[in-house]
C-alpha positions in Angstrom: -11.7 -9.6 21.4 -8.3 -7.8 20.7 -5.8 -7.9 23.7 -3.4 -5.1 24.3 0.3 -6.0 25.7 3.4 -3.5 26.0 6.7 -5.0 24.3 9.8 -2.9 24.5 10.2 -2.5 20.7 7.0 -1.7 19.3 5.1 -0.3 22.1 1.7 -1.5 22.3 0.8 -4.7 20.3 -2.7 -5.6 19.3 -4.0 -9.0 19.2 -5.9 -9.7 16.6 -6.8 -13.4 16.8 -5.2 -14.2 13.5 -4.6 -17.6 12.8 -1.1 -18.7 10.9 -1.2 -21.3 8.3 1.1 -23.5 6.5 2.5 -20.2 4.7 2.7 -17.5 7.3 3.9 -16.6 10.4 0.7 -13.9 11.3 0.0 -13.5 14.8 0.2 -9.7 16.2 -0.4 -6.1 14.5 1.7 -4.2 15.9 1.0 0.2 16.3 3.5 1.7 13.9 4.5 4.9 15.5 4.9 5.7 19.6 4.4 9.4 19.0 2.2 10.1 15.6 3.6 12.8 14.0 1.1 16.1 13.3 -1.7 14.6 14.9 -4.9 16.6 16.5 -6.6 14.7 19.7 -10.2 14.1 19.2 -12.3 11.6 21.3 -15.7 11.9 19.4 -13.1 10.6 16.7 -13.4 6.6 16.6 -12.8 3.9 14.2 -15.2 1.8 13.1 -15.7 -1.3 10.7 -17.8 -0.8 8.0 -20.3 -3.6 7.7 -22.3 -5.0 5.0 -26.0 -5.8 5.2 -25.8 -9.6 6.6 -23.4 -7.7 9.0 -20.0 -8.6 7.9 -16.9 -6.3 7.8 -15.8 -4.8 4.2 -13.6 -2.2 5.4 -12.5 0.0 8.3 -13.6 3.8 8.7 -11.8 7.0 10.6 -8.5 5.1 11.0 -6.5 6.9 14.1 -3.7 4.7 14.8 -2.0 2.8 12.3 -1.0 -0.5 12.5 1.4 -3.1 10.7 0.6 -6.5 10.2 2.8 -9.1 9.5 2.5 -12.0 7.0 6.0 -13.5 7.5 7.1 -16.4 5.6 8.9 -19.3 7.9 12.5 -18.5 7.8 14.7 -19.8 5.1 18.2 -19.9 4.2 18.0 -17.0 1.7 16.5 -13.3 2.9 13.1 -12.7 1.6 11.9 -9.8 -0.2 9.1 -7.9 1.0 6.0 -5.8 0.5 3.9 -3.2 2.2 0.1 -3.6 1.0 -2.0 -0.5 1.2 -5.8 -1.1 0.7 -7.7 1.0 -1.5 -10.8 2.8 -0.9 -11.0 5.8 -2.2 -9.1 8.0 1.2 -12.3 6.9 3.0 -12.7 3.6 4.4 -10.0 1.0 4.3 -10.5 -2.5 2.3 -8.6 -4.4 4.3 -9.3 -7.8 3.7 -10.5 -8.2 0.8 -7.1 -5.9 -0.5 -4.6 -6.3 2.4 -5.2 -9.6 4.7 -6.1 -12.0 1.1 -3.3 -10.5 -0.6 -0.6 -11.0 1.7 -1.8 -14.6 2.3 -0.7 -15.1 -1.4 2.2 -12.8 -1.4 3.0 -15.8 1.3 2.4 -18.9 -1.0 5.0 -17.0 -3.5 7.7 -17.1 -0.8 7.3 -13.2 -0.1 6.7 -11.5 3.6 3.9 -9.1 3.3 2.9 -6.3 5.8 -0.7 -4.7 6.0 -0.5 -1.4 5.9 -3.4 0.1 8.2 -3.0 3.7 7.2 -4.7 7.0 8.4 -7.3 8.1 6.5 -6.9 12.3 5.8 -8.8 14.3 8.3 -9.0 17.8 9.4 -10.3 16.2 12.5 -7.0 14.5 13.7 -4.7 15.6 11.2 -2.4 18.7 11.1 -2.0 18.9 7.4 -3.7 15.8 5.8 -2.3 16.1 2.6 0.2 14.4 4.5 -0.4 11.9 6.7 -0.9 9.0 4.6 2.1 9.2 3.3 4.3 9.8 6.9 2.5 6.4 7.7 3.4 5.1 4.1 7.4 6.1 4.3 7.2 5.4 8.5 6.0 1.3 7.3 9.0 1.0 4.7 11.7 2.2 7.1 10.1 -0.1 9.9 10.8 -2.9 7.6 14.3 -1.9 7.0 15.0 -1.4 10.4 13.9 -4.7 11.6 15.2 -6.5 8.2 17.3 -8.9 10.0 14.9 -9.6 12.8 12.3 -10.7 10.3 14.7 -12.4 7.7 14.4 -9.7 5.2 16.5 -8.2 2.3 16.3 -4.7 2.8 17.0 -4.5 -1.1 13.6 -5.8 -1.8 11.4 -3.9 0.0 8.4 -2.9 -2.3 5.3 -1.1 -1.6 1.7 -2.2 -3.0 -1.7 -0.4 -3.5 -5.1 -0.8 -4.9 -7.4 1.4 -6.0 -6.9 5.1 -3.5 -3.8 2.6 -1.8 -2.1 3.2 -5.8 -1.9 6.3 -5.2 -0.4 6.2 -1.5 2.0 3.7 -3.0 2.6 5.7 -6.5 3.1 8.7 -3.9 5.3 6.6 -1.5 6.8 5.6 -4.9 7.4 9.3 -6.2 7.6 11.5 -2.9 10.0 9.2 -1.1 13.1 12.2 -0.6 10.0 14.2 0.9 10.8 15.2 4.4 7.4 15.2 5.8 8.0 14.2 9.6 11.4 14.2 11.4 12.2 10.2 11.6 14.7 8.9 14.3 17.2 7.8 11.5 18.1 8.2 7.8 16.7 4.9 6.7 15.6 5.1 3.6 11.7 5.6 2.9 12.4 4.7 -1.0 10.4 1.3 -1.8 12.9 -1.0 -4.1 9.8 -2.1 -6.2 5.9 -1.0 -6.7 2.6 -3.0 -7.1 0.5 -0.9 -8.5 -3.3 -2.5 -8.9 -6.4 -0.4 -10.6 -4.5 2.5 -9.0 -5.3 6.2 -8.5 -2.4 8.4 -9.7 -3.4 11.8 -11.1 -5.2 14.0 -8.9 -5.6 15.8 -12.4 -9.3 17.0 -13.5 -11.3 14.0 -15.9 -8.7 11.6 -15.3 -8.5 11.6 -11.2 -11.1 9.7 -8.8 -13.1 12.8 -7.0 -13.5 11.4 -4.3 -9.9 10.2 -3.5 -8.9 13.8 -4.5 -11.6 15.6 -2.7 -11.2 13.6 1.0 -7.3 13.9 0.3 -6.3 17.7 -0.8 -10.2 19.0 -0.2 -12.9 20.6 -2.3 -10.9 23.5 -3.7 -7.0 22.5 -4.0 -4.7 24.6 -5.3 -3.2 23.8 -8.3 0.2 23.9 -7.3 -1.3 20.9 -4.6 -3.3 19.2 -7.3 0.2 19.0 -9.6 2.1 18.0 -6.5 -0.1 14.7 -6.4 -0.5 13.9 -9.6 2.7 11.1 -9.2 2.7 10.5 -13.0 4.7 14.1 -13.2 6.7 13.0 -10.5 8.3 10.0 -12.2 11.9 10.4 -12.9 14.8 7.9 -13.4 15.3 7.3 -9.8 11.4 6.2 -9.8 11.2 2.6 -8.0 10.5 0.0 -10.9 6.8 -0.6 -11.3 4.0 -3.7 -12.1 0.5 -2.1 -12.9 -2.9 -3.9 -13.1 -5.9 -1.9 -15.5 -9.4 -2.7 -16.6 -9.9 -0.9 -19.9 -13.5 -0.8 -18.5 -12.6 0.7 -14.7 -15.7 3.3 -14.2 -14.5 4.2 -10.9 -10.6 5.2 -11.7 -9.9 5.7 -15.7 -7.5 3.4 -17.1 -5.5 6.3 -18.3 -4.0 6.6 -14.7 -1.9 3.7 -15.4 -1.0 4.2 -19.1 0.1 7.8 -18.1 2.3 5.9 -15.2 3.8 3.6 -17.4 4.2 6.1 -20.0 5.8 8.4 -17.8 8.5 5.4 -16.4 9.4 4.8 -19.8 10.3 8.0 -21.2 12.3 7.8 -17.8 13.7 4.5 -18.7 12.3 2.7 -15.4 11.7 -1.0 -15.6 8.3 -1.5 -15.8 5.5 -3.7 -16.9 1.3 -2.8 -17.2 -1.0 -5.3 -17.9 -4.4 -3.7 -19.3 -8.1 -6.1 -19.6 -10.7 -5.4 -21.7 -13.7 -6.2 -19.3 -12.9 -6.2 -15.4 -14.7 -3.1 -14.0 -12.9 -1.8 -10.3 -12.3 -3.5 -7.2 -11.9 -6.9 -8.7 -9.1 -7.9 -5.5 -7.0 -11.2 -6.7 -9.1 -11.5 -9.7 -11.6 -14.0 -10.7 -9.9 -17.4 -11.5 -9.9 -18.2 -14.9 -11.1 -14.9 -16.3 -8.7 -12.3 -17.7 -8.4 -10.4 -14.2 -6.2 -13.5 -13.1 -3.2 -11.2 -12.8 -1.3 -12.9 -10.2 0.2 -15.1 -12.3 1.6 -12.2 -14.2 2.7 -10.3 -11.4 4.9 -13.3 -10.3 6.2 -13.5 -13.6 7.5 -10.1 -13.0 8.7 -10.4 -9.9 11.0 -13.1 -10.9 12.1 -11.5 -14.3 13.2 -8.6 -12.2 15.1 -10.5 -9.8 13.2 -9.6 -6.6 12.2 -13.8 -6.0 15.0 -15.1 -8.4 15.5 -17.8 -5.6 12.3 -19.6 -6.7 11.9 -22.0 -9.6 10.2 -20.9 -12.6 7.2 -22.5 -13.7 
């Protein structure tokens, strides 16, 4: 059972009976924001896991308040770069262990702190305007990290953002959309992530390339096109776009391949560092991979990460 403490600094702090291991420092989730910006009280409106047939969780539904939590690697000598994951699932339901809680555990064994990003899920039902309100949580989570960089033993120039699946586009949008002013924050730390994961990801909100149902539970059933255009982050890419990893199965039924080729095409002609990694056979919603089989990215993805600088204090392999 969660227990629920106040603490000056983060306000109330869920317990979620996390163990840490020989990696991490994971003990509390804490709520990310005291006052949620544009938000509409409901109390029909509750979450809820989302449970498979032998009753175990696979994701979390009608997310109301969102939460960080921390995977922090034992403090070291050196600053450690960090990343916010966002779990994927289409605007609906979050994935959050099988794309947020397993992933930071091996963000961990690489030597980076990783934060879980329990986001809101759009809805007319608590939301103001939910175009937005993944992406106030998205650009609140960054800033929290900067803010408390020296607390958790942090470099606030390696701050990176990470999504799967729907969570690709909140990070490609975080990415893209980071000088958007979309709620009034207490300071000007900056929301820009230094670096971006970005794993079988949604990025165009575009007609025959998009995911309909991350498009439709995002900007509704009839969007504008000016809105549609708006979220399609491949057209929002300029030089100034955050440097960028990308994961693809050639095969992905769910979200096309070309929403990554499109990405990376769209940093290059911008001149962004950037690296995309496509399969042949892989499908959607393949997590960490399967070892041995040619969705084994991580390996890759840690390659990058130290080619670019952002763990240059570990040893190559």
């Amino acid at each position: 059972m969660n227990r629920i403490i106040k603490t000056p600094l983060f306000g109330t702090i869920l317990f979620l009976g996390l163990s840490i291991n020989c990696f991490s420092q994971e003990s509390v989730a804490f709520l990310l924001w005291t006052q949620i910006p544009g938000s509409i009280k409901n109390d029909s409106y509750k979450e809820e896991p989302r449970l498979d047939s032998q009753g175990n969780r696979t994701g979390i539904l009608k997310v109301i308040k969102p939460t960080l939590m921390p995977f922090l690697v034992p403090n070291t000598s050196d600053k450690n770069a960090a990343v916010v994951i966002c779990p994927g699932g289409g605007y609906g339901v979050l994935a959050i262990d099988k794309e947020g809680i397993n992933i930071a555990k091996w963000f961990n064994s690489i030597g980076i702190s990783a934060f879980v990003l329990k986001y809101r899920l759009p809805s007319d039902d608590i939301m103001t305007d939910k175009t937005v309100g993944p992406l106030q949580d998205a650009q609140e989570a960054i800033r929290t990290l900067r803010r408390n960089a020296s607390k958790w033993n942090l470099d606030s120039n390696k701050i990176g953002i990470m999504g799967f699946s729907a969570g690709g586009h909140l990070a490609s949008t975080a990415s893209t959309h980071y000088l958007d002013k979309v709620y009034d924050s207490k300071d000007d730390v900056s929301a820009r992530p230094d670096f971006s994961l970005l794993i079988y990801p949604v990025i165009s909100m575009e007609d025959g390339i998009t995911h309909n149902g991350s498009k439709e539970n995002l900007l509704g059933k009839n969007a504008s096109a000016d809105l549609i255009a708006k979220y399609s982050n491949e057209k929002r890419v300029n030089e100034n776009t955050p440097p960028a990893f990308l994961i693809h199965a050639t095969d992905d039924q769910a979200v096309p391949v070309e929403n990554s080729i499109n990405y990376y095409l769209a940093l290059k002609k911008n001149k962004v560092a950037s690296e995309m990694h496509l399969y042949q056979n892989g499908g959607h919603g393949f997590g960490l991979g399967v070892q041995g089989t040619n969705t084994d990215w991580p390996a890759a993805c840690k390659s990058w990460l130290i080619a670019n600088k952002i763990i240059s204090n570990l040893k190559k392999e």
